[in-house]
N, C-alpha and C positions, 0 to 999 in steps of 0.2 A: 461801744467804747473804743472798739482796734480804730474803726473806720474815722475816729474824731479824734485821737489822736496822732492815727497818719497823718491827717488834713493839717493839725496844728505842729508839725514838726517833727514830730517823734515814733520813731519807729516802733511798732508793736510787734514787727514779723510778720507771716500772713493771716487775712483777713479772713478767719476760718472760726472763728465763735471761742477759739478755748485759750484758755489764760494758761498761757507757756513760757519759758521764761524769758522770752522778750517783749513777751504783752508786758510781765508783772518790772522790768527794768523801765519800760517808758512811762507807767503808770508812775509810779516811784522818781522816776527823773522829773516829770510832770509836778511833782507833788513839790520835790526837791526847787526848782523852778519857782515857786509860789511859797517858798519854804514853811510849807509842809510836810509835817512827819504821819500825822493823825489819818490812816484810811479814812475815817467818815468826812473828815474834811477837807481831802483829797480829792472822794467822790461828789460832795457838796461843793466843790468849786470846778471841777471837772461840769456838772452837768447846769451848773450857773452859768459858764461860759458858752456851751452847747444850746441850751436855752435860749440865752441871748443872741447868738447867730441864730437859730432857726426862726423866732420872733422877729429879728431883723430883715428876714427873707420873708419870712411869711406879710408884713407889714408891709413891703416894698412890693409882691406881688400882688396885693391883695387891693390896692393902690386905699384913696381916702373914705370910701363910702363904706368899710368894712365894718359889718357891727359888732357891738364887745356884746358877750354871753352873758348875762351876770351869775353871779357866784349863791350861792346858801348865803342866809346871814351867819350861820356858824362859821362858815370858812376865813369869818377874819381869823379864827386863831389856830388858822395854818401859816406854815412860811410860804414866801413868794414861789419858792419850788415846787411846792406841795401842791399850790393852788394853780401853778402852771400845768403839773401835774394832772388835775385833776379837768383841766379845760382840753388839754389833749386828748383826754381819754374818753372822752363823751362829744360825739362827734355831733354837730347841728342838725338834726333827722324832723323829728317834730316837736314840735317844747314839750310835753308830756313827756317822752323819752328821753331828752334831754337833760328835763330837770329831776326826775329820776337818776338819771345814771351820775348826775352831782350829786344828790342828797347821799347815793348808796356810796362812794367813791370817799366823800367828803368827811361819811361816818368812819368809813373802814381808816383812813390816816386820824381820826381824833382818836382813835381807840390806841393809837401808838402804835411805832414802829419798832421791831423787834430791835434788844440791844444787842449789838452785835460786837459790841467795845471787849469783852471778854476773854474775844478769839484771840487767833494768832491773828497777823495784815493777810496772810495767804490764805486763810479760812476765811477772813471776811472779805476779799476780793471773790473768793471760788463761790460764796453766799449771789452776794450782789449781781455776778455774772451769769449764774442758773437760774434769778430771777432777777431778770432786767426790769429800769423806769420802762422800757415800752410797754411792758404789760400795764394793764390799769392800778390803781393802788391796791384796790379788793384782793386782784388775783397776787400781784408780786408781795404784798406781804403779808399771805396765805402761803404762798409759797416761801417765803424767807423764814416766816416760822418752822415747817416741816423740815427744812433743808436746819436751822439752827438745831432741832431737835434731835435731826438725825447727826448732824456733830457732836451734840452733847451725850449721844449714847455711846460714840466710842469708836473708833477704826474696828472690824469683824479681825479677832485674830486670826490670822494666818500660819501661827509657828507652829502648829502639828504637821503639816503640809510639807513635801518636801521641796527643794527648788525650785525647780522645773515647776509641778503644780502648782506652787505661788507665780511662781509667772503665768504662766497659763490664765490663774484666777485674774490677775491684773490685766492682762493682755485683755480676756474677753471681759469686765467689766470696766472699761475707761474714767476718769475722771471727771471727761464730758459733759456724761449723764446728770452731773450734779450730784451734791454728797447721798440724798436719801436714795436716788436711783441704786450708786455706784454700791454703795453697803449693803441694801440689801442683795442687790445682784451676786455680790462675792460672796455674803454670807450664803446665798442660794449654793452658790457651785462649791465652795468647801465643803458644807453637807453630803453635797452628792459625791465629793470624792472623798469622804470621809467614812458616808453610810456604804457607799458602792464599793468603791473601787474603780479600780478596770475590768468590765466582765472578760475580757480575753487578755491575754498579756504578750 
């Protein structure tokens, strides 16, 4: 998402994977631009556009004799994202493999995609970003569920802790990780300064 919003204008800051706060200002300008408020249709025009440049490269490279894959007949009642989605992610190997990895792909998006409408926009960008469209649909929402689940359990308190060791817990658990990483990681290391201590002082 940084690298396709540098391309289209907008500054994200560096191109290092994590949503900081000029990823999340160009994201939001982007949306503003398109006057969009709504994350989900921020990201669904975000990666409509993305789409359609790659498709327009890929079509241009690929010059006239290119053959179309076809789809499940279930997959008409996906959207055209979903279904671009799902041709991306199943790479032409041998049609048995092929048309497996649509049928599996194809079921995992009928089964619906997690509502992420709920959150805050910063919880649903932090969602989306720990599991990206490049993953296949299976894995990324597989993954969008655990990560919503692990938001919906709750930030690991940290206020018995003192300063310093909530820094600490922050410092070595990052955001990065993604919410179900980063929670349980913190929850791990308060424990241990909780149960422990410092064996020397």
């Amino acid at each position: 998402m940084q690298q396709y919003l540098a391309n289209i204008g907008y500054s994200p800051g560096p191109i290092d994977g994590i949503v900081g706060d000029r990823t999340r200002a160009a994201f939001f300008a982007y949306g503003r631009s398109k006057g969009l408020s709504e994350v989900e249709a921020i990201i669904d025009s975000l990666f409509a556009e993305f789409e359609g440049d790659r498709q327009s490269r890929s079509v241009a490279a690929a010059g006239p004799s290119q053959s179309v894959r076809p789809l499940p007949s279930q997959a008409s009642r996906l959207t055209s994202r979903q279904r671009d989605w799902v041709l991306r992610s199943c790479p032409t190997t041998m049609p048995s493999l092929t048309i497996s990895c649509m049928n599996r792909e194809t079921q995992a998006l009928l089964q619906g995609e997690p509502d992420l409408s709920g959150l805050q926009p910063l919880d649903q960008v932090w969602i989306i970003d720990s599991c990206p469209d490049s993953l296949s649909p299976s894995l990324a929402l597989s993954c969008r569920r655990r990560e919503l689940s692990a938001l919906n359990g709750g930030w690991p308190d940290l206020t018995e802790l003192s300063s310093a060791d909530r820094a600490w817990v922050v410092q070595s658990c990052p955001t990065s990780l993604g919410p179900s990483l980063t929670f349980s990681c913190r929850t791990r290391e308060r424990n241990a300064l909780l149960s422990n201590g410092y064996p020397i002082r």
